[in-house]
C-alpha positions, 0 to 999 in steps of 0.5 A: 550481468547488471541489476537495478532493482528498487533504486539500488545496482546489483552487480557481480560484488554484490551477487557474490556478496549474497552468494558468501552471505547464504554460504555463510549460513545454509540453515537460514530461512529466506526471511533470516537471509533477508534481515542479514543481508539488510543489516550487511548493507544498512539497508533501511527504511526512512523510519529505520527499519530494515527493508526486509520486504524488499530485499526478500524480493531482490533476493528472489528475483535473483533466484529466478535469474538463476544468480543465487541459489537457496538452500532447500526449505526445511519442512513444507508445512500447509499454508506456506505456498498460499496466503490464507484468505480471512475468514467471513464474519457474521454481520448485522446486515439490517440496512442504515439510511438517512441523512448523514446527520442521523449517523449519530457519533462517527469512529475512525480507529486506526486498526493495524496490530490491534484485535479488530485487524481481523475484522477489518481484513474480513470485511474487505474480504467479503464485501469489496468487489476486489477482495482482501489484499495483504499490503507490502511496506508501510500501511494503515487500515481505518475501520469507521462505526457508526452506533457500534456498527462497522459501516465502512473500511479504507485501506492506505500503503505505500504508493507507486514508485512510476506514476507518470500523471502524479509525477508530472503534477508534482513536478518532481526530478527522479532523484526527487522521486526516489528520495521522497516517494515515502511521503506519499500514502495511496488508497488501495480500498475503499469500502461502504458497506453494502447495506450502507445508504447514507448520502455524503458518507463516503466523502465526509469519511475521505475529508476527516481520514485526510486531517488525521492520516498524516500523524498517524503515519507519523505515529507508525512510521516516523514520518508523515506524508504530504500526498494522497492518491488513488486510482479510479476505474471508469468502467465501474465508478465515476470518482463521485465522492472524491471529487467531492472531497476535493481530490484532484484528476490529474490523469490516466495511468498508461495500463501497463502495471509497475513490472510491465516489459512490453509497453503495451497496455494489459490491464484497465487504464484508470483515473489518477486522483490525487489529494494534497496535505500539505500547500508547500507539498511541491517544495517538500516533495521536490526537496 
């Protein structure tokens, strides 16, 4: 049997070379499996670190393909079936209007590994209509204040690797693609908070991330990006405060979702709205 999964083939050596690895070591956990297995093959992330992650989840689906077996877990304890959701926040919900000028001093702090991560994941947990969602691989979380009051959140990871409307617009051959997929950060959530009723918030908060987001992912994981997208539902929203920062509809995704097999459509077709950084972003997305 023959495997693709995430760029790379998975044949009958490198399921016999997992098979040795959990053989080799049959107290390991999962997450000790994985690191090995990164460190056995070199396999990294474009900032060095291994891709634990990902090959937790090679390792998994294999599993389930019955081509590798784990050894039993060492204990069940609570919590380890189902990710706990944060727990709500007590928040001033006193309403905040007026012109954007009125907002006073503006914060947008880089809130990934600090104490107001917790608040960040709370508030999206409560007040976004899709809920909280633990990102998977790179990611940046930006909590903005306005007079030492949250008033909205934006939420940035890893993009998808098959985007046919982005792709085309792009320009970019698959080997390009996968070379430099890394170089594009996606807008998962985007939250103002509801008693927040400023006008143009939303896309002045979307034009000042976009000068900083590029060293900040820099910062955190040793290269920058040069691409910004998104996805918008047009049963639910228009785009409004995109458009109005200047990203650009480039098309539809097809519904279908990444693991899809059937190629019929299951889920919301949405709009795909993309933001370059960079004005040769072609030139280095197609290197």
């Amino acid at each position: 049997m023959h495997y693709r999964y995430r760029g790379r083939d998975i044949g009958r050596p490198q399921i016999e070379s997992i098979t040795a690895l959990i053989a080799a070591h049959p107290h390991a956990k999962r997450q000790e499996l994985s690191r090995l297995l990164c460190q056995a093959w070199d396999w990294k992330q474009p900032n060095g670190q291994l891709r634990g992650m990902v090959c937790r989840g090679l390792l998994l689906m294999l599993h389930r393909a019955g081509e590798v077996t784990f050894p039993p877990p060492r204990s069940n304890s609570p919590g380890r079936a189902a990710r706990t959701r944060p727990e709500p926040v007590l928040m001033d919900e006193a309403m905040i209007t007026g012109p954007l000028g009125a907002l006073g001093q503006i914060e947008i702090e880089p809130v990934r590994r600090t104490a107001l991560e917790r608040l960040f994941n709370s508030l999206m947990e409560q007040y976004h209509y899709l809920g909280y969602e633990q990102p998977v691989g790179e990611h940046l979380k930006y909590l903005v204040s306005a007079g030492g009051r949250p008033v909205a959140c934006l939420a940035w990871s890893s993009a998808p690797r098959h985007l046919g409307a982005r792709d085309r617009f792009i320009g970019w051959d698959q080997g390009a693609r996968k070379r430099n997929i890394h170089l594009i950060a996606y807008n998962t959530r985007y939250l103002i908070l509801p008693w927040v009723k400023v006008e143009h918030l939303a896309s002045h908060l979307l034009a000042r991330v976009s000068r900083r987001i590029a060293a900040d992912w820099e910062k955190m994981y040793a290269h920058p990006v040069c691409l910004l997208e998104t996805f918008v539902d047009p049963e639910r929203f228009r785009g409004t405060c995109y458009r109005a920062a200047n990203w650009i509809d480039v098309g539809e995704t097809t519904g279908r979702g990444k693991d899809d097999q059937t190629m019929r459509a299951n889920r919301s077709i949405k709009r795909v709205l993309v933001y370059p950084l960079d004005k040769r972003f072609r030139h280095r997305m197609s290197a």
